[in-house]
N, CA, C and O atoms as a Maestro MAE file, in Angstrom:
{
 s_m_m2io_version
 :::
 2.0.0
}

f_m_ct {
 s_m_title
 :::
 protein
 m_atom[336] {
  # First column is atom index #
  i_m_mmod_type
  r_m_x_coord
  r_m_y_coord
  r_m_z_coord
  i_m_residue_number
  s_m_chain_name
  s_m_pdb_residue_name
  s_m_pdb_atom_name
  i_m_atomic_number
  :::
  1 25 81.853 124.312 118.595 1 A "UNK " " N  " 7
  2 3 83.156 123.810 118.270 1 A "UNK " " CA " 6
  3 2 83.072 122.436 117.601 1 A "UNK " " C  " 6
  4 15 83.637 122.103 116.559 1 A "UNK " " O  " 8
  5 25 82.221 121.648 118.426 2 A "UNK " " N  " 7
  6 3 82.161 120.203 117.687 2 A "UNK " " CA " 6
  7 2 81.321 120.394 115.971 2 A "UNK " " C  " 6
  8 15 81.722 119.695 115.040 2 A "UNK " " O  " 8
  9 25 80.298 121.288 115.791 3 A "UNK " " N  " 7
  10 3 79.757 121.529 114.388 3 A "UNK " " CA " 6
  11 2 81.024 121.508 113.379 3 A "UNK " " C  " 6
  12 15 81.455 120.834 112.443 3 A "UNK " " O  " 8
  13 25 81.328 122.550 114.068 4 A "UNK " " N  " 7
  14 3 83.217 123.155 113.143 4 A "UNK " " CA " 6
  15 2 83.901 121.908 112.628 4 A "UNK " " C  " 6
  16 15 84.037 121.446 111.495 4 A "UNK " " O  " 8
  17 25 84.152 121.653 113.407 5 A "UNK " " N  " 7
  18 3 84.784 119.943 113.324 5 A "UNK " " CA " 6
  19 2 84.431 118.932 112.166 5 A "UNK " " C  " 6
  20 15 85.089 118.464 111.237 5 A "UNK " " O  " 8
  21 25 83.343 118.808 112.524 6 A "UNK " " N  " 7
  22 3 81.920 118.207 111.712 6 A "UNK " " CA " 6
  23 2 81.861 118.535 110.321 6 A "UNK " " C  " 6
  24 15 81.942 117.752 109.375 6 A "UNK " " O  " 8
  25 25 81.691 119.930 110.295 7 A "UNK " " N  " 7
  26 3 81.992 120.868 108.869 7 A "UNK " " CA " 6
  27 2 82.750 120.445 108.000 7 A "UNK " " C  " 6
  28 15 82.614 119.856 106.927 7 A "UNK " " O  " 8
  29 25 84.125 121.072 109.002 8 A "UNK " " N  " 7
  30 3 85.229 120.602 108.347 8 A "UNK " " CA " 6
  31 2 85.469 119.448 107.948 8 A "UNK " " C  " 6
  32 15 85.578 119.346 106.726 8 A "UNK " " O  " 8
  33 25 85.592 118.524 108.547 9 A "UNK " " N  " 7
  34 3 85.789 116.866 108.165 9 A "UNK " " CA " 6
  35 2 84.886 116.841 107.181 9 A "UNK " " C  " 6
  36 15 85.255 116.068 106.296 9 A "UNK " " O  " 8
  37 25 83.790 117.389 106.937 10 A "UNK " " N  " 7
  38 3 82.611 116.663 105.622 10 A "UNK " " CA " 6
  39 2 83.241 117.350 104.718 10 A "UNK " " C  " 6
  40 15 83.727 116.654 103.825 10 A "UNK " " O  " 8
  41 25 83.480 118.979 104.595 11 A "UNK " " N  " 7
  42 3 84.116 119.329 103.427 11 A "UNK " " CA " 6
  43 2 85.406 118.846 102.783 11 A "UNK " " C  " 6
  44 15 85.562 118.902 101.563 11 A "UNK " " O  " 8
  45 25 86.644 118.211 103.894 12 A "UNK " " N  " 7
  46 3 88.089 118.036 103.687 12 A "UNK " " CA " 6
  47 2 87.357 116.378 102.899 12 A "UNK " " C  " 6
  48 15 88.168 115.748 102.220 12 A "UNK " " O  " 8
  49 25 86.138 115.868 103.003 13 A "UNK " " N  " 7
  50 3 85.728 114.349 102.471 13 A "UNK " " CA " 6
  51 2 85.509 114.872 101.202 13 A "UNK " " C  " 6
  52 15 86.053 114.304 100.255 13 A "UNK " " O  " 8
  53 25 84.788 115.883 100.998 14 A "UNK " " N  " 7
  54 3 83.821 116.083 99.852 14 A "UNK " " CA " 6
  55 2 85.348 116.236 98.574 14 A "UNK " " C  " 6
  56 15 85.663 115.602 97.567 14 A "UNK " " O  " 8
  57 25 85.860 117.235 99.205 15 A "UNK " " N  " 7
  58 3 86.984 117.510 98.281 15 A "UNK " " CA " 6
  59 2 88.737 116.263 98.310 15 A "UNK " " C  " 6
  60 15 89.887 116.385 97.889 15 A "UNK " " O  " 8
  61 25 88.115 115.410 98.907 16 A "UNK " " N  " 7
  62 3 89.169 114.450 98.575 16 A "UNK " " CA " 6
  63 2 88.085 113.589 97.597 16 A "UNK " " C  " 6
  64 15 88.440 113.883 96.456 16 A "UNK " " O  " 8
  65 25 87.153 112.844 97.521 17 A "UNK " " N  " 7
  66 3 86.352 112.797 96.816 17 A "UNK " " CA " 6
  67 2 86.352 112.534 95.060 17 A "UNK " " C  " 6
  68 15 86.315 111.701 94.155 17 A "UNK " " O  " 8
  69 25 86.443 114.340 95.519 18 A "UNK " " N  " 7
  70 3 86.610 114.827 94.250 18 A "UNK " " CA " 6
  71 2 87.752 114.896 93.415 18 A "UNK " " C  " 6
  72 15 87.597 115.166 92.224 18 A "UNK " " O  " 8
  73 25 88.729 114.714 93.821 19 A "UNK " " N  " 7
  74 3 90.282 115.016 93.671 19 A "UNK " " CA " 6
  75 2 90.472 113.828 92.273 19 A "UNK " " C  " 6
  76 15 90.804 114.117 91.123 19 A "UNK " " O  " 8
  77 25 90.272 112.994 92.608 20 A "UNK " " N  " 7
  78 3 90.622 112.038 91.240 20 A "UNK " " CA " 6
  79 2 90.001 112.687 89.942 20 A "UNK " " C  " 6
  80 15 90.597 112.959 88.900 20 A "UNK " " O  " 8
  81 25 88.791 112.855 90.214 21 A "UNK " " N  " 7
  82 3 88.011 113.784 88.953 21 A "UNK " " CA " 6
  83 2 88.957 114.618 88.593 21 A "UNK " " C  " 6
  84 15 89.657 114.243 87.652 21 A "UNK " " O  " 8
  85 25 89.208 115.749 89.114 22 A "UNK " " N  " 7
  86 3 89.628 116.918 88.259 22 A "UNK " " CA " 6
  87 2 91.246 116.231 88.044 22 A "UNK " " C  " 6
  88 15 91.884 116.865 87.204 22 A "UNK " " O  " 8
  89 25 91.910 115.201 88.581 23 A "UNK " " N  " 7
  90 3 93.353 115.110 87.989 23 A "UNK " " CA " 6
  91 2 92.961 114.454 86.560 23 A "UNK " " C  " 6
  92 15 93.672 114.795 85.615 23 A "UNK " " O  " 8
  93 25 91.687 113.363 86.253 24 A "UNK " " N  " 7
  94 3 91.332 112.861 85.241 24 A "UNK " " CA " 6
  95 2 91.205 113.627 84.254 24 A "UNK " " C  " 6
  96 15 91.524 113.430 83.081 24 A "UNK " " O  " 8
  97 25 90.623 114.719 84.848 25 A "UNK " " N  " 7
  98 3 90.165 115.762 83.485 25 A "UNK " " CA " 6
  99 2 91.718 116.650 83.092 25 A "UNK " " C  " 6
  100 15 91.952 116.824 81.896 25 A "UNK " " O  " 8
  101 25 92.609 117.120 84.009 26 A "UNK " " N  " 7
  102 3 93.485 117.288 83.557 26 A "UNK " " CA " 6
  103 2 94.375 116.882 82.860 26 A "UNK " " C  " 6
  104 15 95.145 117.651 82.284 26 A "UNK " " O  " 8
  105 25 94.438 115.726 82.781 27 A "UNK " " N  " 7
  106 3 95.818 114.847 82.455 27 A "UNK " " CA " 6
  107 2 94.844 113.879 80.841 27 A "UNK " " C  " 6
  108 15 93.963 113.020 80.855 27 A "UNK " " O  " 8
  109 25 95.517 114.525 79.757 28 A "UNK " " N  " 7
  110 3 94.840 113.991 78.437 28 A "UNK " " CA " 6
  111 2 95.138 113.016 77.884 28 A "UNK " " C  " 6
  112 15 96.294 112.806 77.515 28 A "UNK " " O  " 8
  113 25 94.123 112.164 77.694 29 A "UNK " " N  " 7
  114 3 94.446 110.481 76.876 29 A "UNK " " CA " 6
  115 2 94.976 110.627 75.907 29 A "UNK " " C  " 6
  116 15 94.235 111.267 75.161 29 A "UNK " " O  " 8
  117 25 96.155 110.325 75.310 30 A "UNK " " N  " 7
  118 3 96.438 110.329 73.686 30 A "UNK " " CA " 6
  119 2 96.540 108.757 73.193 30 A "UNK " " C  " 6
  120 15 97.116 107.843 73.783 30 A "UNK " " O  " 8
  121 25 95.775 108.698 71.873 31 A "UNK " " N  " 7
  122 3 95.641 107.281 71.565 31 A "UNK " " CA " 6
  123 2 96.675 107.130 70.430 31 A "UNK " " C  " 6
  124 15 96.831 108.047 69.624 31 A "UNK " " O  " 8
  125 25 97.493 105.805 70.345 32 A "UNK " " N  " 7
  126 3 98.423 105.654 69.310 32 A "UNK " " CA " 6
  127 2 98.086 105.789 68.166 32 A "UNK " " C  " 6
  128 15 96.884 105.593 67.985 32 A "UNK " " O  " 8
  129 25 98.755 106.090 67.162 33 A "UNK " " N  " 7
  130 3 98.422 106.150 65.596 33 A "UNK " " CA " 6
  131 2 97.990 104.419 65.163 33 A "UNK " " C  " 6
  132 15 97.374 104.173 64.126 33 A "UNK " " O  " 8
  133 25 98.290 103.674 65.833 34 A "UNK " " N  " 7
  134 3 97.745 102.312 65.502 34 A "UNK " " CA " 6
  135 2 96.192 102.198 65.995 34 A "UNK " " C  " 6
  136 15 95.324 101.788 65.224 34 A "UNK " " O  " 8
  137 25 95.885 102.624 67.449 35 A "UNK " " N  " 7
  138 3 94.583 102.799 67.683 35 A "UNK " " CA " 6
  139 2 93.851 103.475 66.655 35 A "UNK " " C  " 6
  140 15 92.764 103.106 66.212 35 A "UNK " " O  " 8
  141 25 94.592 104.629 66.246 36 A "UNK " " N  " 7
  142 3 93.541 105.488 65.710 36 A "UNK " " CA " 6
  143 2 93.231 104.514 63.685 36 A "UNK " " C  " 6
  144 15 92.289 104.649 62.904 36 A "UNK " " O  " 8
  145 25 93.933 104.042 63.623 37 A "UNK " " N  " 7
  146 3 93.866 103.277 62.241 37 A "UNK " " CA " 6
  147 2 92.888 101.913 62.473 37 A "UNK " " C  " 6
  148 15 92.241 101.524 61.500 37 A "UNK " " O  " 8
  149 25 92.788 101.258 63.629 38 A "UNK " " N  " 7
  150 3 92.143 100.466 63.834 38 A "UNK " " CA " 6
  151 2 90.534 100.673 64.029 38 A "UNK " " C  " 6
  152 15 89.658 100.041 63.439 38 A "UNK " " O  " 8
  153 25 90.335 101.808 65.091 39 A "UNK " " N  " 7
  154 3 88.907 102.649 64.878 39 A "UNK " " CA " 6
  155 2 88.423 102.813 63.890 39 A "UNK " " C  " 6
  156 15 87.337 102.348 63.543 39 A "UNK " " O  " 8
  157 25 89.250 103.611 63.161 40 A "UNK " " N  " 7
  158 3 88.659 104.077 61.457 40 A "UNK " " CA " 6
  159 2 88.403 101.885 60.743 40 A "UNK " " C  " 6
  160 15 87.404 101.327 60.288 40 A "UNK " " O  " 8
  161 25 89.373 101.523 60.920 41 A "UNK " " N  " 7
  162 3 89.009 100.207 59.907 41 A "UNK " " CA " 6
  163 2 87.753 99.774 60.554 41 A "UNK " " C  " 6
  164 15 86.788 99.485 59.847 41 A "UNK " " O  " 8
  165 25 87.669 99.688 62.192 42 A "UNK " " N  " 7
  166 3 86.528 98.712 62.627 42 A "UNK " " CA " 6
  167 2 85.334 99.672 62.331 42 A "UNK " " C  " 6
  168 15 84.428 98.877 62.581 42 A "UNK " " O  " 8
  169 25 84.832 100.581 62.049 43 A "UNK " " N  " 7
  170 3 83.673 101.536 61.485 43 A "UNK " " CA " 6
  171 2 83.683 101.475 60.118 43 A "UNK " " C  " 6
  172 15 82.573 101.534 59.590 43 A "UNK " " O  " 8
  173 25 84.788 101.356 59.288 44 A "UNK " " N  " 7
  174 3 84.656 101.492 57.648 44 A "UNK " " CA " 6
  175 2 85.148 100.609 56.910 44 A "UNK " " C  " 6
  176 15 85.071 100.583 55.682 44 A "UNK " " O  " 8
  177 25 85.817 99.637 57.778 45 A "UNK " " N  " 7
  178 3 86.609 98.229 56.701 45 A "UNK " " CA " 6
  179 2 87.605 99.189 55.733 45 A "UNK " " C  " 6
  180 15 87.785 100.407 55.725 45 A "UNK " " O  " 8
  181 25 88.173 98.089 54.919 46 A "UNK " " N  " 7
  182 3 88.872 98.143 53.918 46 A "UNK " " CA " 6
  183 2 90.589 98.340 54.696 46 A "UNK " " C  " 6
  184 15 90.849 98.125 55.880 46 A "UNK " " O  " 8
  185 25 91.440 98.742 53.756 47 A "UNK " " N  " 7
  186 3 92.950 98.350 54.077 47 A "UNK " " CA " 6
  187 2 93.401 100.493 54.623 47 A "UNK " " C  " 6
  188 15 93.002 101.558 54.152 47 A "UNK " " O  " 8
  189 25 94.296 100.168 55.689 48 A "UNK " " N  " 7
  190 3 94.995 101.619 56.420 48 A "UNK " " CA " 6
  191 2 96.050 101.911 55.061 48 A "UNK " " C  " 6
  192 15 96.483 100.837 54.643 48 A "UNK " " O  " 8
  193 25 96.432 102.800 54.476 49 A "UNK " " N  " 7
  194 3 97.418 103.210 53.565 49 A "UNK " " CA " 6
  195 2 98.108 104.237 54.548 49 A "UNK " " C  " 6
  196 15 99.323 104.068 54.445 49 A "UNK " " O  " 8
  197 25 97.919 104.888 55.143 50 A "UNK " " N  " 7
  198 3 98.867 106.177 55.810 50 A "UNK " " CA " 6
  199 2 97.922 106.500 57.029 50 A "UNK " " C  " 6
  200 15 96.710 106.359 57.189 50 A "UNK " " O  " 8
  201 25 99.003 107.021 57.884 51 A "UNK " " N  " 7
  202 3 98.250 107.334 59.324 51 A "UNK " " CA " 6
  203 2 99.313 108.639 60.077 51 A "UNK " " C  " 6
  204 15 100.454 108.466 60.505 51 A "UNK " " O  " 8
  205 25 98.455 110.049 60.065 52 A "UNK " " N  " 7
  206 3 99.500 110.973 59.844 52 A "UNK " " CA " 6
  207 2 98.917 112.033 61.329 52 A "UNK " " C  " 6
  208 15 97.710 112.200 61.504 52 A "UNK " " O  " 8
  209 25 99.494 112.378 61.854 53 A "UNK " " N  " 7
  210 3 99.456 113.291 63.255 53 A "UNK " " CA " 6
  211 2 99.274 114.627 62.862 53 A "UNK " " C  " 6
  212 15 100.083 114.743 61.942 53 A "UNK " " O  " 8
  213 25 98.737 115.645 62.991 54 A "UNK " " N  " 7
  214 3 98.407 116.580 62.836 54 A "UNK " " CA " 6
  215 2 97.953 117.653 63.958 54 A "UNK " " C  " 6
  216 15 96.757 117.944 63.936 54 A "UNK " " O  " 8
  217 25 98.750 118.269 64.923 55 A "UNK " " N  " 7
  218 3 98.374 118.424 66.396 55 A "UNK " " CA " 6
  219 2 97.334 117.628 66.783 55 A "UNK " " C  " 6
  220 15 97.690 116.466 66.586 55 A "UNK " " O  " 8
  221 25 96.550 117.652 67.104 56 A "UNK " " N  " 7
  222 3 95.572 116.823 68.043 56 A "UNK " " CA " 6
  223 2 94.500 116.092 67.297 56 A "UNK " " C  " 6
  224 15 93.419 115.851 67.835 56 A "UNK " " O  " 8
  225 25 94.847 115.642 65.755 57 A "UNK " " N  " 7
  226 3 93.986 115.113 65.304 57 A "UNK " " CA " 6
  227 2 94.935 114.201 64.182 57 A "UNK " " C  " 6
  228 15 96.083 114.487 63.840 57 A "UNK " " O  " 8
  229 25 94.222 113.167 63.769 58 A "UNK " " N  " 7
  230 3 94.917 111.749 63.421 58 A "UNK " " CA " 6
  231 2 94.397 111.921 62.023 58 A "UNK " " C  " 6
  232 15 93.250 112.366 62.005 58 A "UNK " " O  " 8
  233 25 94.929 111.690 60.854 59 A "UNK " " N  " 7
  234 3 94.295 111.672 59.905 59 A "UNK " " CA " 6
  235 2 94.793 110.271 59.281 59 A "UNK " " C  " 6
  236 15 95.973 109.964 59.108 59 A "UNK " " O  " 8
  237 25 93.816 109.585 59.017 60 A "UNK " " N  " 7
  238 3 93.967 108.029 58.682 60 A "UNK " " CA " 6
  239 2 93.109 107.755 57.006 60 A "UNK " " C  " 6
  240 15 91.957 107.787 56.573 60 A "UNK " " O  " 8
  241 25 94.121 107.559 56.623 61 A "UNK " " N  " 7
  242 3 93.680 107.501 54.911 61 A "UNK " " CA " 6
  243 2 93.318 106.027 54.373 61 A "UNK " " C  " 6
  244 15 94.197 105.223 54.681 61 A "UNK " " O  " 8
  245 25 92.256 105.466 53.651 62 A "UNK " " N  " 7
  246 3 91.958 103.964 53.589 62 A "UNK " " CA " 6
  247 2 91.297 103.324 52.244 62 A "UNK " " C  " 6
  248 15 90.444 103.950 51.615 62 A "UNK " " O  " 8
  249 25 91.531 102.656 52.038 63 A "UNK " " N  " 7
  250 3 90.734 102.142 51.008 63 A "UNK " " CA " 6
  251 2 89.599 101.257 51.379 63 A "UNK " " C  " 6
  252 15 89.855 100.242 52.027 63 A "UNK " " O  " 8
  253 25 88.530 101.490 51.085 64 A "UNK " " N  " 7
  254 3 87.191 100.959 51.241 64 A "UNK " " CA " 6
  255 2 87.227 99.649 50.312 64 A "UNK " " C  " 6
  256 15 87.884 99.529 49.278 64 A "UNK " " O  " 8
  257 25 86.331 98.635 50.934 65 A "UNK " " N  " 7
  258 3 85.798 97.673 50.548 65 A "UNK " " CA " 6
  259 2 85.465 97.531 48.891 65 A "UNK " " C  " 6
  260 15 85.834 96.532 48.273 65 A "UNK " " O  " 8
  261 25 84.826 98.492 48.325 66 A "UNK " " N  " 7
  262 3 84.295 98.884 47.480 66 A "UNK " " CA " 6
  263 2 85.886 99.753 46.250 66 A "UNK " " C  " 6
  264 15 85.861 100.118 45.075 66 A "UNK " " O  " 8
  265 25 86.989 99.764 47.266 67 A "UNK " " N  " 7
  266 3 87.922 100.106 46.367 67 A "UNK " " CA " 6
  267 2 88.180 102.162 46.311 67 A "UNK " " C  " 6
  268 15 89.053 102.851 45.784 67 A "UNK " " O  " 8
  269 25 86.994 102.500 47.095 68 A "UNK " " N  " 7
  270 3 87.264 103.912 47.073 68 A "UNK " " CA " 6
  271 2 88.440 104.206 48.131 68 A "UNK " " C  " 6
  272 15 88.819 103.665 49.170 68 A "UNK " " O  " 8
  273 25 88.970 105.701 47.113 69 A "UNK " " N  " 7
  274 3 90.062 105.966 49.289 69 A "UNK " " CA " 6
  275 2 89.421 107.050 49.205 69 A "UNK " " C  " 6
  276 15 89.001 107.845 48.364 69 A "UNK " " O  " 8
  277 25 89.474 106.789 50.848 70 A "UNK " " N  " 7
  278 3 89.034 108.102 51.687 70 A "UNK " " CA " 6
  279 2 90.204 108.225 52.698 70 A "UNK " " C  " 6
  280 15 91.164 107.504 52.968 70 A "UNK " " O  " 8
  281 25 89.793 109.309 53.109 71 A "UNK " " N  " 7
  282 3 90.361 110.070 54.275 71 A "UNK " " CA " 6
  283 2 89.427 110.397 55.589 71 A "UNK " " C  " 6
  284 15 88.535 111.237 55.702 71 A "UNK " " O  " 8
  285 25 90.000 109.328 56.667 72 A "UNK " " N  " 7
  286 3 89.204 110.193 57.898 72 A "UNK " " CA " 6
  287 2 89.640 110.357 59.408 72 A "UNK " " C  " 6
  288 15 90.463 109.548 59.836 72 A "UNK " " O  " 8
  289 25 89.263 111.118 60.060 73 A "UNK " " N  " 7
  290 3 89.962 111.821 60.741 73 A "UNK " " CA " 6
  291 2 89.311 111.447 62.394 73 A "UNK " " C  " 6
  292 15 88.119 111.269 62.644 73 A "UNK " " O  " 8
  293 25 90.427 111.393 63.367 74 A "UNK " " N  " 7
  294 3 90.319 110.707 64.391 74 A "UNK " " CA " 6
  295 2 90.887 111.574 65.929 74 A "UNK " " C  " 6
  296 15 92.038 111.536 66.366 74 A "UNK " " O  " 8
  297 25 90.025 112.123 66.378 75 A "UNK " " N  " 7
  298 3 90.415 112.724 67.868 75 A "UNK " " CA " 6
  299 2 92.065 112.202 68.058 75 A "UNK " " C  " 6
  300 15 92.349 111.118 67.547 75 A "UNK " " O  " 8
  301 25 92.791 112.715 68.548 76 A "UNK " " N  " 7
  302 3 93.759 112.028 69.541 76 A "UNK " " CA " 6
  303 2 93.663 111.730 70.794 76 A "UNK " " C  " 6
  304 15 94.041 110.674 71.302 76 A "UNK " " O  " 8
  305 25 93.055 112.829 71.455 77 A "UNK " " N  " 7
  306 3 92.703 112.770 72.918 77 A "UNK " " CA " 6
  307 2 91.194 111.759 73.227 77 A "UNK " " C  " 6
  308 15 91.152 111.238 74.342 77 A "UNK " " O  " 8
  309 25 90.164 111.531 72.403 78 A "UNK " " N  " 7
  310 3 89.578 110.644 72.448 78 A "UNK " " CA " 6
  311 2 89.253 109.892 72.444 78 A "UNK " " C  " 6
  312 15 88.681 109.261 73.333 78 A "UNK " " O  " 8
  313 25 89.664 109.476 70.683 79 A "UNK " " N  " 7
  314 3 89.619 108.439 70.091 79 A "UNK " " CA " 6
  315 2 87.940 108.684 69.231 79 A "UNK " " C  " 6
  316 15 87.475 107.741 68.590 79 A "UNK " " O  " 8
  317 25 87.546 109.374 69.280 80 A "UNK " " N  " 7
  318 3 86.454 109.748 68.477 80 A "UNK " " CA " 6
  319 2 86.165 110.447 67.145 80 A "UNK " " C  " 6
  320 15 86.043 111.671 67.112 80 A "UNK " " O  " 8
  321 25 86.049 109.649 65.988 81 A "UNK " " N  " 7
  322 3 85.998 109.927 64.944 81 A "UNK " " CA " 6
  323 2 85.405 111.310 64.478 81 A "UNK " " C  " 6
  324 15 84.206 111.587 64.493 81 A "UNK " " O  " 8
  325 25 86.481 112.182 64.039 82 A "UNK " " N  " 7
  326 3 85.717 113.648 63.666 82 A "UNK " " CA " 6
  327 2 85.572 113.840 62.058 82 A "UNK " " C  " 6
  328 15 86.256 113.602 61.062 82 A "UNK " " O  " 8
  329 25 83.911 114.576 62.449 83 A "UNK " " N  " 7
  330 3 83.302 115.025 61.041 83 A "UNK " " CA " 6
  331 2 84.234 115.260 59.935 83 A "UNK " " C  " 6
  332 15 85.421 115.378 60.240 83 A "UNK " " O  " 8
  333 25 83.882 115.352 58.642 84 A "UNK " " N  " 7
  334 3 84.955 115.659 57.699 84 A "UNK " " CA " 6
  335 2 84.557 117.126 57.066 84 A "UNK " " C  " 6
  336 15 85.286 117.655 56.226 84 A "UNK " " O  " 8
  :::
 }
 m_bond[335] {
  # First column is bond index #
  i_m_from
  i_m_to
  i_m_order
  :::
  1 1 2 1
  2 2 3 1
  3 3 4 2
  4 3 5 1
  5 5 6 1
  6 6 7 1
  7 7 8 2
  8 7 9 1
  9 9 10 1
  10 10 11 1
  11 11 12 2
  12 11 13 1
  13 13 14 1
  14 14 15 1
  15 15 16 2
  16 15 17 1
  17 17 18 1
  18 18 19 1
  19 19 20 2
  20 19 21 1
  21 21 22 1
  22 22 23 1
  23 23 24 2
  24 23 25 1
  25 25 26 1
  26 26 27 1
  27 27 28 2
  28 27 29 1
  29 29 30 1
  30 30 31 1
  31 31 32 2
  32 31 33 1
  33 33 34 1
  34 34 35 1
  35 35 36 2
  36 35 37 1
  37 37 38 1
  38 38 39 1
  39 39 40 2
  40 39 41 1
  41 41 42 1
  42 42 43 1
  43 43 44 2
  44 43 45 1
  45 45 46 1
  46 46 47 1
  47 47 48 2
  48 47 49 1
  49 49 50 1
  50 50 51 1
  51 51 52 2
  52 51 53 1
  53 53 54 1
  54 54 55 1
  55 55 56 2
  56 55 57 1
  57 57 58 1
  58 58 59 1
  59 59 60 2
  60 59 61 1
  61 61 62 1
  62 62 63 1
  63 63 64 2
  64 63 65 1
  65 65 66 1
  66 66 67 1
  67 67 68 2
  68 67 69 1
  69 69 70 1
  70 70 71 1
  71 71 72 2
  72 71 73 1
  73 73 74 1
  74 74 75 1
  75 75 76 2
  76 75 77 1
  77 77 78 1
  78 78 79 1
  79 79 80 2
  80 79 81 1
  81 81 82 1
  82 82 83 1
  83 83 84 2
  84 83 85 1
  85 85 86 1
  86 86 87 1
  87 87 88 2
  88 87 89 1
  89 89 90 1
  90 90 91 1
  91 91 92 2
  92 91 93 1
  93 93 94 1
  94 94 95 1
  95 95 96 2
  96 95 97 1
  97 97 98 1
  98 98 99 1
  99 99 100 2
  100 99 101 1
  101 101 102 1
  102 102 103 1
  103 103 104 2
  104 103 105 1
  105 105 106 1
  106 106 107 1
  107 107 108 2
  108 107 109 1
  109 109 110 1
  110 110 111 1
  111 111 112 2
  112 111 113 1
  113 113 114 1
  114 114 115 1
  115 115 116 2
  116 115 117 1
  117 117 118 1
  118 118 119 1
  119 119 120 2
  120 119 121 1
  121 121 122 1
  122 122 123 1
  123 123 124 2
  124 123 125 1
  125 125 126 1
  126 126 127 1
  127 127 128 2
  128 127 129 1
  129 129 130 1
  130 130 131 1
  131 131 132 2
  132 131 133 1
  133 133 134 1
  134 134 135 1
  135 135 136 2
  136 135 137 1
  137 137 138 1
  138 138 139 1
  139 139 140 2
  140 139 141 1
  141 141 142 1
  142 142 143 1
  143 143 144 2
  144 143 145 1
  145 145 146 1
  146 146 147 1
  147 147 148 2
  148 147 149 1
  149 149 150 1
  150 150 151 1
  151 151 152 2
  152 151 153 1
  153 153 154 1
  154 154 155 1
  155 155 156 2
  156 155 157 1
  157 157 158 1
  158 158 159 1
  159 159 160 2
  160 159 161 1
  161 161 162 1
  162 162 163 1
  163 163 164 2
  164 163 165 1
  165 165 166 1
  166 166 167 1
  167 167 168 2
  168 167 169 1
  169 169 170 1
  170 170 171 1
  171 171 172 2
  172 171 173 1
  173 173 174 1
  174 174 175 1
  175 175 176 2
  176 175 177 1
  177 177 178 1
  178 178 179 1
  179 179 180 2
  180 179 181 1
  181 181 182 1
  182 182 183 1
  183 183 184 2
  184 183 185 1
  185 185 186 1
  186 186 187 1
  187 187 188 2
  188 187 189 1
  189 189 190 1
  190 190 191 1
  191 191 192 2
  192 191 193 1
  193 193 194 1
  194 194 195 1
  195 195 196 2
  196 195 197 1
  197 197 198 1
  198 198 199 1
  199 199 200 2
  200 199 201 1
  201 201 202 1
  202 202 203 1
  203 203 204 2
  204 203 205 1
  205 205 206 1
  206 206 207 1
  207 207 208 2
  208 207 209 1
  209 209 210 1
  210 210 211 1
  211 211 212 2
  212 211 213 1
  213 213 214 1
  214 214 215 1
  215 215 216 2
  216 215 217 1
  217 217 218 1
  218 218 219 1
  219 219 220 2
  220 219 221 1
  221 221 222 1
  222 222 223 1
  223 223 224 2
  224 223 225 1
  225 225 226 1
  226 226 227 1
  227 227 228 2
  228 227 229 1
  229 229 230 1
  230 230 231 1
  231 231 232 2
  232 231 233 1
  233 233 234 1
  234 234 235 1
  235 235 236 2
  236 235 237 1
  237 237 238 1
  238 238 239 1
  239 239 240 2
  240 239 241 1
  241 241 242 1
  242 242 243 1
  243 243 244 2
  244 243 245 1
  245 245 246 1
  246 246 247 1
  247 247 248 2
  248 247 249 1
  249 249 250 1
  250 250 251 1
  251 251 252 2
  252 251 253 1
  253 253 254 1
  254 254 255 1
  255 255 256 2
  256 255 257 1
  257 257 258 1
  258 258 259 1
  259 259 260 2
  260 259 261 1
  261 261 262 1
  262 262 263 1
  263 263 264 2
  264 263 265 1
  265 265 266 1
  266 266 267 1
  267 267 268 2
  268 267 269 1
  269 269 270 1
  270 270 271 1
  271 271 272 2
  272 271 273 1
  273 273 274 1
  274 274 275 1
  275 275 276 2
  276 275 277 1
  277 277 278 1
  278 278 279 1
  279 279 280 2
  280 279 281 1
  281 281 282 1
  282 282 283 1
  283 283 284 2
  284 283 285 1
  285 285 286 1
  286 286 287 1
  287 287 288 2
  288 287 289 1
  289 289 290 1
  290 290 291 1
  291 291 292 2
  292 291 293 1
  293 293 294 1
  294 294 295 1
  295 295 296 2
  296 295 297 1
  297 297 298 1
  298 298 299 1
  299 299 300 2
  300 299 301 1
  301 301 302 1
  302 302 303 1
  303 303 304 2
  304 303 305 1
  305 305 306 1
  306 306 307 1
  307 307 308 2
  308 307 309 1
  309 309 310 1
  310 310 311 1
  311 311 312 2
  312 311 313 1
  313 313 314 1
  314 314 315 1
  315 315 316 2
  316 315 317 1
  317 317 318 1
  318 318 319 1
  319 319 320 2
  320 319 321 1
  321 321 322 1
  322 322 323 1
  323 323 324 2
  324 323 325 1
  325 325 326 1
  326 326 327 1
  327 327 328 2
  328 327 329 1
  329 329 330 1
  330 330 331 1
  331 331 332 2
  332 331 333 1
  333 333 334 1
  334 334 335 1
  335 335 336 2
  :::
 }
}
């Protein structure tokens, strides 16, 4: 009876524990369209021209240092710059 006890209490620990984790993973970061324009400048310089939402991905358009524009594209839920 006392093992039981024992058991129990370590498992009802293990899974409180854990409980913050999986609400973290549930519940999704979305970063502002200003974050996401600031990422792209602090990796590529030059000036933000447009910053446009696209379900779950940020597309941030810029002019480079050098005078080129590009286009590049920014997680929402991350904040991590995606491939082009």
């Amino acid at each position: 009876m006392i093992l039981r006890a024992i058991l129990l209490t370590l498992l009802l620990s293990v899974c409180a524990l854990n409980a913050p984790n999986v609400m973290a993973a549930q519940s999704p970061v979305n970063i502002s369209s200003q974050q996401a324009a600031k990422i792209v400048q602090s990796h590529f310089g030059g000036k933000i021209l447009k910053v446009q939402r696209i379900n779950n991905i940020y597309k941030v358009k810029i002019v480079k240092p050098n005078g080129q524009v590009t286009s590049k594209k920014v997680n929402a839920s991350t904040g991590q710059i995606v491939a082009n």
